[in-house]
N, C-alpha and C positions, 0 to 999 in steps of 0.2 A: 581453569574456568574463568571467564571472562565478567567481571561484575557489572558490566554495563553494557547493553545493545540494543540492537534499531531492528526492528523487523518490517519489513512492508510486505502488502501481500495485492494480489492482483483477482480478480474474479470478475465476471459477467453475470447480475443481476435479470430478473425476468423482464423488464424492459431492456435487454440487449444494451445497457448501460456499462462501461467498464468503471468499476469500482477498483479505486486504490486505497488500500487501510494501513495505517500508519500509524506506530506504539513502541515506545521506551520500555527494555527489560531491565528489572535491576535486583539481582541476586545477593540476597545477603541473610548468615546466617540461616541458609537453607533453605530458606523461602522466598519466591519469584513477587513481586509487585511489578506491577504493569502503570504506565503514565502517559499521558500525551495522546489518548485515542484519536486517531482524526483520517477522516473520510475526505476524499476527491470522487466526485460521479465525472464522466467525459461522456457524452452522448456521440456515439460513432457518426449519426447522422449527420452531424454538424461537420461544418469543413475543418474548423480549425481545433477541434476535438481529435479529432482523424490523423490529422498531421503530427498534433502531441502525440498519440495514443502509439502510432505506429514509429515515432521516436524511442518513446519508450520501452516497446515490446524489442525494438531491436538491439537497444542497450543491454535491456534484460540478458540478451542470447551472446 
């Protein structure tokens, strides 16, 4: 078991926003605490939202 990790996660918001969330796991002792919560919005509308966003989706895969 790993006592330290990175989770991100990706989702689409009801304004068609792409949200990235991003938080510190740290296992110890059997119990999980979490740290560092932190939000990126990318509005696909935008140009240079688009160009990250489809960066990233592709890295993801």
């Amino acid at each position: 078991m790993k006592l330290l990790r990175h989770h991100i996660t990706l989702y689409f918001n009801e304004k068609n926003e792409a949200v990235f969330e991003s938080w510190l796991q740290l296992s110890l002792f059997g119990r999980n605490f979490y740290f560092s919560d932190d939000k990126i919005l990318l509005n696909p509308e935008s140009a240079n939202d688009l160009v990250v966003l489809e960066r990233l989706v592709r890295n993801a895969n």
